[in-house]
N, C-alpha and C positions, 0 to 999 in steps of 0.2 A: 817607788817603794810600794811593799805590800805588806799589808799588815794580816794579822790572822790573830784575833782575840778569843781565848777559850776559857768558860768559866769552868772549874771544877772544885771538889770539898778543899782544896788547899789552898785556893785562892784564882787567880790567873798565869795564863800560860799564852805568852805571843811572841810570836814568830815574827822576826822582822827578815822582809829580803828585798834587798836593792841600796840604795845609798842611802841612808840616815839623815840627809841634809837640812837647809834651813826650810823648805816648802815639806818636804816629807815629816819634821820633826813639829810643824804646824797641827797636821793632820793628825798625825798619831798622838800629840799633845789633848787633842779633843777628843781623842775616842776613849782615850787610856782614862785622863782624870774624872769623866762622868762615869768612868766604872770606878774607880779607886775612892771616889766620895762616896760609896756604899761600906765601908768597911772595911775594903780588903784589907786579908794580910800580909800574904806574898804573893811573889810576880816572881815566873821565870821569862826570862827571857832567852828566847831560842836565837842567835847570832847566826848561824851555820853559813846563811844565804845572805848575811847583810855585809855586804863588801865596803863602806866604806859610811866616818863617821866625823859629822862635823860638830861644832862648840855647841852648835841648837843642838843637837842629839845628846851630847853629855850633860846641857839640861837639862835634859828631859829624863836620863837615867836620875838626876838629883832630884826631881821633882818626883819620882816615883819613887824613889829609897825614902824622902822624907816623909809622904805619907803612908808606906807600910811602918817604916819605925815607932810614924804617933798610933799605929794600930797595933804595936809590939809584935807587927811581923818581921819579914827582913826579902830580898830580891837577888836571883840566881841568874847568871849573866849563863848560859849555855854554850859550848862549842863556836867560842869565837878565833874569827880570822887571823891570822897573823899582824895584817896591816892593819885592822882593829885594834888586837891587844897591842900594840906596839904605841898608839893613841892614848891607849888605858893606861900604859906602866910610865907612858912622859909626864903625863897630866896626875899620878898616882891613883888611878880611881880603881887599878887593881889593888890597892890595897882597903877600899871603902864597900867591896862589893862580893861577893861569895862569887868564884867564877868555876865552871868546871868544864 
């Protein structure tokens, strides 16, 4: 997995690409939350390139939506995969997440 964190005036912008899993969702669980205990308010997240997403990774999209919420932001899931989104709509987390 590769991550790619961008801060800008709207908040964060990361790119996930490679599999989401439970060592990848470790790593990026630490890069994400020591930025997101700054205030953020929103996080996009760029899907395009992340092929595939396991239960640690859909924590970690929960642990990212609950702390833009206590900031009155909210979190854009980007041009996700098919076999992605098809994860997202079993588990309903298309219904908890702004997706485009």
């Amino acid at each position: 997995m590769t991550t790619e964190i961008i801060k800008n005036e709207d908040g964060l912008v990361v790119t996930l690409k490679g599999s989401l899993d439970t060592v990848a969702s470790g790593q990026v669980t630490s890069e994400l939350m020591s930025l997101l205990d700054n205030n953020i308010k929103n996080v996009t997240i760029n899907c395009s390139e992340m092929d595939y997403i396991a239960s640690s990774g859909l924590r970690l999209l929960l642990m990212v939506r609950k702390s833009c919420k206590a900031n009155g932001g909210d979190v854009t899931l980007l041009d996700v995969q098919s076999n992605v989104m098809e994860v997202l709509t079993i588990t309903h987390f298309d219904r908890m997440f702004n997706i485009k």
